[in-house]
ROSE-317164 format. One line per field, with one value per residue (C-alpha): residue in one letter; x, y, z. Coordinates in pm, whole numbers, m for minus. Each point is the difference from the previous one (the first is absolute). Example, Ala and Ser with C-alpha at 12.3 -4.5 7.8 and 13.67 -1.06 7.14 Angstrom:
resn	[a_s]
c1	[1230_137]
c2	[m450_344]
c3	[780_m66]
***
This chain:
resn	[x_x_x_x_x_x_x_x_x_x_x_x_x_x_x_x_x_x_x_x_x_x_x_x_x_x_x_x_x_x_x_x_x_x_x_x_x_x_x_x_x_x_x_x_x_x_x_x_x]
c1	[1788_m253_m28_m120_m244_m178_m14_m134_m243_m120_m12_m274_m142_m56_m92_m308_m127_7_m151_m279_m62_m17_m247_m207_m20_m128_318_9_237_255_m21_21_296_147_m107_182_295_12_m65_233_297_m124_57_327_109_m130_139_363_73]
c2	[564_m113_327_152_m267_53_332_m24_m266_265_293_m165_m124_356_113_m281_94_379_m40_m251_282_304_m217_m47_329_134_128_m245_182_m16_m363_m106_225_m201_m337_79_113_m305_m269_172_m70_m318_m101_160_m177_m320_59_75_m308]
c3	[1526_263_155_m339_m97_343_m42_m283_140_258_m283_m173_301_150_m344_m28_388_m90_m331_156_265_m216_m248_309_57_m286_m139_m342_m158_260_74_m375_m75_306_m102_m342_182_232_m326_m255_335_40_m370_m51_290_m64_m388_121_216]
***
């Protein structure tokens, strides 16, 4: 069970750098789609345990 809750760890991670970095670069759309993606994980995680 640790494996999975640092992969999941990393998931959102990644997904918060990439959606930080394509907001930078002026593609909004992209990095809030992500965001949502990364904080919808996040709370089903932290919801489950």
């Amino acid at each position: 069970m640790l494996m999975f809750d640092i992969a999941v760890v990393i998931t959102v991670l990644g997904m918060n750098a990439l959606s930080a970095l394509c907001y930078s670069r002026e593609k909004k759309r992209t990095g809030l789609i992500l965001k949502a993606l990364a904080d919808g994980i996040s709370l089903i995680f932290v919801c489950t345990r």
